[in-house]
N, C-alpha and C positions, 0 to 999 in steps of 0.2 A: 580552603573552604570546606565548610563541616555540612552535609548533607541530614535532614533527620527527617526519615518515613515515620508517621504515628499511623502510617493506613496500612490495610492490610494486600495491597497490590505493590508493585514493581516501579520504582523509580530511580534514575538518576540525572547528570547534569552532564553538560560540556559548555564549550562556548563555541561559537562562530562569527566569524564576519558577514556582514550584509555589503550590498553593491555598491556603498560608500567608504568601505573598508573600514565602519565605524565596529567594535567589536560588543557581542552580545553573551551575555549570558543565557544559556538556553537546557533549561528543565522539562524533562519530558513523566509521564507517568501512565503508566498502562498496565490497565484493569483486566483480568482473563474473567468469563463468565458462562456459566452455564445455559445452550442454546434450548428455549421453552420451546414445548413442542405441539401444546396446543395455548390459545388467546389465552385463555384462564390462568396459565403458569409463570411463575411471580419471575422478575430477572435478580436473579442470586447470582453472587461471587461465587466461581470454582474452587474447586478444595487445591487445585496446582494453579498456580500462579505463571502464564508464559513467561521466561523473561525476555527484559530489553533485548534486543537484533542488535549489536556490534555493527556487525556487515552484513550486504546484501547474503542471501544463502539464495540457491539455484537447485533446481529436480536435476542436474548433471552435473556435467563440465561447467566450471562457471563460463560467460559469456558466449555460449555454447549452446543452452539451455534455458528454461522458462525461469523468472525469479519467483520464488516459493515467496519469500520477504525480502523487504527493503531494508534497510537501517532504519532504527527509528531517530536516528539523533538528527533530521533534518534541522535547519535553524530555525525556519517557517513555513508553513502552510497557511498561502490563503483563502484554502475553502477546505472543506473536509472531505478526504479521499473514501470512498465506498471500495471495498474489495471482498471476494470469495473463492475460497481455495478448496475447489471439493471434487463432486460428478454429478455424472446425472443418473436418475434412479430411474428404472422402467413401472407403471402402474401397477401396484398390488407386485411384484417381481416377474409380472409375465415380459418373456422376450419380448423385444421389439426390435424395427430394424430402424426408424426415426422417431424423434419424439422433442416437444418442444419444453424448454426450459426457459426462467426469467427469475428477475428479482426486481423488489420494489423497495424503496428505503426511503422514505419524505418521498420529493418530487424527482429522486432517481428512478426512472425505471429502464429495464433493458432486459430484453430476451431474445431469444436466436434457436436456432434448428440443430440439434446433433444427431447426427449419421451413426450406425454401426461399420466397421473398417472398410475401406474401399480401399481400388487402386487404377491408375489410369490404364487403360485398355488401348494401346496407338495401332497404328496399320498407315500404312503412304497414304492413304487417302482421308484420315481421321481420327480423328479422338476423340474418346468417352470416357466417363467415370462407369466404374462398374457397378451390381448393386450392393447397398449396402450388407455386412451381415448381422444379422441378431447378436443383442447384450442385452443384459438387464443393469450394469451400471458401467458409465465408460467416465474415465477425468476429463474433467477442463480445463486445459490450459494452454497456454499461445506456445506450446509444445504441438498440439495436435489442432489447431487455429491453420487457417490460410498462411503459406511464407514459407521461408526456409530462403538455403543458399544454392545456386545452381552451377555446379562444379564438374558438369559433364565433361566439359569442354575446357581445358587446364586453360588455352590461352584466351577462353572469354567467361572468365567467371564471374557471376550474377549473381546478386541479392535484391532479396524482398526488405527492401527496406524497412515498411512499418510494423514486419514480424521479421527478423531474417532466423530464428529459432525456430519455424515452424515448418510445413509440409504440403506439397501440391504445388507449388510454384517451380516452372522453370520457363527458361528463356527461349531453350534448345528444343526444337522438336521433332527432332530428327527420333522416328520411331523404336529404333531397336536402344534410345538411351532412356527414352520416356515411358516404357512396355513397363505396366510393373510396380510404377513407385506410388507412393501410397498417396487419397488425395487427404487430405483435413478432414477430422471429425463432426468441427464444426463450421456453420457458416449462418448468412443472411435468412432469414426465414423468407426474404420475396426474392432471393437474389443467389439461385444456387451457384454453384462453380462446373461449369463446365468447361472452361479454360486453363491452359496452364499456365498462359502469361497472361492474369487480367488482372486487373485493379480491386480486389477483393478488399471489404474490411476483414481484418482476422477478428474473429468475435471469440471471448474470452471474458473472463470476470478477476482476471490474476493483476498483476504489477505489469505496466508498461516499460520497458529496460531502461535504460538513462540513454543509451547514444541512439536509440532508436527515432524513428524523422523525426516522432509525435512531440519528444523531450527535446530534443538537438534543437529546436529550429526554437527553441525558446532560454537555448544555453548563452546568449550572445555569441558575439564576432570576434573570432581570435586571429589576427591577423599581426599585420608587421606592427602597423599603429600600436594596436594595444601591446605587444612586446617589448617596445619601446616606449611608452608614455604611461601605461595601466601595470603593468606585471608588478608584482604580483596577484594583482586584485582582481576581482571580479570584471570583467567587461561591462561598460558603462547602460548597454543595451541588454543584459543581461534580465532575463523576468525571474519573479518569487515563484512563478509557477511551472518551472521547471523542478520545482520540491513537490512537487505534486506525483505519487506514485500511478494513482490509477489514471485510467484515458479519462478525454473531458468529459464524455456522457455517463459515467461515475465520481462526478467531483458535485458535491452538494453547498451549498450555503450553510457555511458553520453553524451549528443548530443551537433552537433556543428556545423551541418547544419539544415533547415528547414526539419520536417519529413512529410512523405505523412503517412494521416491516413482513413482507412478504416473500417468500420463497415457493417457487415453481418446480416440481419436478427435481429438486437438489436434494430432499431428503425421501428415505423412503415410504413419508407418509403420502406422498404425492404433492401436497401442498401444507405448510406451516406458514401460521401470522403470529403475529404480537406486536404488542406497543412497549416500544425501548423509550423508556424515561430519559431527560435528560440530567446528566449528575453535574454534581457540583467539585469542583476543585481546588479547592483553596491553596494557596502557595503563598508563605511568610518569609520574606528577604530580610537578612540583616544586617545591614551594610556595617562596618567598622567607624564609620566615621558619620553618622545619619541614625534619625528614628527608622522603628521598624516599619515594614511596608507591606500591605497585602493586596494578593493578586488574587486573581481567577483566571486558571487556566483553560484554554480555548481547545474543545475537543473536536479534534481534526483526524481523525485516522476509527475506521470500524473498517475490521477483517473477520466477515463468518466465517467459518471452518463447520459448515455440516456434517460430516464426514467422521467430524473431531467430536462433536455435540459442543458445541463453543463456538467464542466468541470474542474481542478483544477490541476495547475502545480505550485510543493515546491520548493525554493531552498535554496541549504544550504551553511552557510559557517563553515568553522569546525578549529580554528586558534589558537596555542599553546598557553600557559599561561607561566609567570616566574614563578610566586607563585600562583595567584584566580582571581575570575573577578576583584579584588580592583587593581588592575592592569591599568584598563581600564576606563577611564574617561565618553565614550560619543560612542553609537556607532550610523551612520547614514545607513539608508537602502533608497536607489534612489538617483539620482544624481540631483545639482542645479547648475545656470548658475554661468560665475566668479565672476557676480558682488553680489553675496553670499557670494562666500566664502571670498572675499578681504571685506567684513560685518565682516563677520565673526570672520577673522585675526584682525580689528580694535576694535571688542567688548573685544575681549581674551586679546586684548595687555593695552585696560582701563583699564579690572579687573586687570591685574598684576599688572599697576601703582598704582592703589589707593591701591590693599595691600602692595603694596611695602613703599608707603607715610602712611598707618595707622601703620607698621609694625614701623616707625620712632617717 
């Protein structure tokens, strides 16, 4: 199958199976864009193009560490994943020792409290966080979030399940293991951490891991049954929205109007808005043995990068298969004028005559 970009962004293809094991073709395309920094500032395409993510990439050890990116080659997304990969900026760049951060995209909104470096403070009788120290900008991500693994103890080793990448979490509290280690950056704005085994959300704007509770508990049931009657396939319980990178209170309803976007404290003008249009993405299929077909591809994936002065919006098409891609002749991503495609129709319709005259 022949791929042809006429835009000037980042696209390619794969395929996948869905939870019927029926097989899809699946076109992804993604736009890198210049982050405006005041309402007035138009959304222009960057002069570098991010490319397509392969594989997940990680700030460490892979699964170790916080995921920077997802792949983009998921098959579907049922809602559009909001994400932001940056820090937080202190006012005008005066120190601070807390300061509150948020972002707003359509009807996503979310914001939380970041700290300057702490660390827990134990003694037999108790435990405290210490106080924060002054930054003028720290990262965010479920690196320095509530969580982490607690390995004090070789023969009772614990995890934070909904972050186990992260820091402040242990189980053990025996003082001279707990003296010292650092708490999380961030946290709840009503709901500080003064525990080191509590039930904290890790708050974070990054990628949710895949085996983490939040995705697992939405991967279906892999047990002997499906071993036996499902393998290779997907598990029949199995959700679409386990393709969903961000947590659910950054998963938006695929958009279809312009969204108003807001940034708290993430860049260091203290605050930036603007209204991100919604684009259009045309995608032309050419099947070998069928008229041609056109789609519109469903924009499901926006990752700020403040930090970066950018911005990056995916969109995907995700379109059955009879049997594999051999199916599929030619597929087109962006739209061209008629006097293209009536090119186009007259190029297609020479190659059939002369092999129709060599076939003689």
């Amino acid at each position: 199958m022949e791929l042809i970009n006429v835009t000037r962004m980042e696209a390619g293809y794969t395929s996948g199976l869905d939870v019927t094991g029926r097989e899809h073709l699946v076109v992804v395309v993604k736009g890198t864009f210049v982050l405006p920094r005041t309402p007035n500032d138009p959304v222009v395409l960057h002069e570098e193009q991010f490319p397509l993510a392969l594989t997940d990439t990680f700030t460490g050890e892979p699964g170790l560490t916080a995921v920077i990116r997802e792949s983009d080659y998921a098959i579907t997304k049922p809602a559009c994943d909001v994400l932001l990969v940056g820090s937080a900026h202190a006012s005008e760049g005066r120190p601070t020792r807390k300061l509150q951060v948020g972002l707003r995209v359509g009807t996503v909104a979310k914001s939380f409290q970041v700290n300057g470096d702490r660390h827990w403070v134990a003694s037999p009788v108790r435990v405290r966080a210490s106080d924060p120290e002054p930054f003028v900008t720290k990262p965010i991500s479920y690196d320095f979030a509530f969580g982490g693994v607690d390995n004090s103890d070789l023969d009772a080793i614990a995890a934070f399940d909904p972050n186990p990448v992260g820091r402040g979490f242990s189980k053990h509290r025996k003082a001279s293991w707990l003296d010292g280690r650092p708490l999380p950056n961030t946290e709840e704005t009503t709901r500080p951490v003064t525990q080191p085994d509590g039930d904290y959300r890790p708050m974070a704007f990054g990628v949710i891991g895949r085996g983490w509770s939040q995705r697992r508990a939405l991967a279906g049931t892999y047990d002997e049954e499906w071993l036996n009657s499902v393998f290779p396939f997907l598990p029949r319980d199995f959700s679409e929205r386990y393709f969903q990178a961000a947590p659910a209170d950054q998963q938006l309803a695929v958009p279809e109007a312009p969204l108003e976007v807001t940034l708290l404290n993430l860049t260091p003008e203290g605050r930036t808005s603007f209204v991100l249009p919604v684009f259009s993405a045309p995608i032309h299929v050419f099947p070998k043995r069928a008229p041609r077909e056109e789609h519109r591809a469903r924009m499901d994936t926006l990752v700020f990068e403040p930090d970066a002065g950018r911005f990056t919006i995916s969109w995907r098409l995700c379109r059955p298969l009879k049997r594999d891609l051999f199916d599929i002749a030619q597929v087109q991503v962006g739209g061209k004028g008629r006097e293209w495609w009536l090119m186009r129709a007259d190029t297609v319709a020479a190659a059939s005559n002369t092999a129709l005259e060599e076939a003689h």
